[in-house]
C-alpha positions, 0 to 999 in steps of 0.5 A: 916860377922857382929859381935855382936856388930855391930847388936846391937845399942851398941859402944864403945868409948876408951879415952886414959889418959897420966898421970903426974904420976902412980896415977889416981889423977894425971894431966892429960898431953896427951890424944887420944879419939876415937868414935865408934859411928862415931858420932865424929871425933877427930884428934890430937892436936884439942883441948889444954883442956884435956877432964878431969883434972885427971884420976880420974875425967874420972871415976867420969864421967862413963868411964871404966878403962880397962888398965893401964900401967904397973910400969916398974923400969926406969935406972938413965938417963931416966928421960931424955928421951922424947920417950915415955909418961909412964903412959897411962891408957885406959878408955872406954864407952859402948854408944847406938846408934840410928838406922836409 
C-alpha cells in the first residue's frame, strides 16, 4: 500500500537537538539527523561540529519545532547521572524530492 506521502514528491527530514539547557539559545551538545529523502545517510559520531550552534539557530535556518522535552523536576544527586541527556528538542523539514 503507498501512503500519501510516499506518491507525492514530499519528505521529511527530523534533526534531533540535545541542548545544554531548556532554552532554545542554549549550545547545542548532541544531535541525530535523519533524511527522508535518502539522498544522505548519516551515521553517529561522523561529525564532531553540530549541524547548529543552538536551537535557536535550527529555526533561523527553516526547520520546524515539533517536540520539546517536557521539564520534569529532577531529585538532588541527578545531576550526577549521565543515563540520559534531558533536553531533546526535535526540528523537521518538509523537503521536495525529484522523481526519476
Amino acid at each position: 500500500m503507498t501512503s500519501p506521502m510516499q506518491s507525492s514528491n514530499l519528505r521529511q527530514q527530523v534533526l534531533i537537538l540535545y541542548l545544554q539547557s531548556s532554552a532554545l539559545d542554549s549550545g547545542v551538545i548532541a544531535w541525530s539527523h535523519y533524511d527522508g529523502t535518502g539522498q544522505v545517510v548519516n551515521m553517529a559520531g561522523d561529525s564532531e561540529v553540530p549541524p547548529f550552534k543552538t536551537g535557536l539557530e535550527a529555526l533561523e535556518n527553516g526547520w520546524r519545532l515539533f517536540q520539546a522535552s517536557t521539564l520534569n523536576p529532577h531529585t538532588p544527586g541527578d545531576e550526577l547521572r549521565t543515563s540520559y541527556l534531558k533536553y531533546e528538542f526535535f526540528f523537521e523539514k518538509i523537503v521536495s524530492i525529484k522523481h526519476d
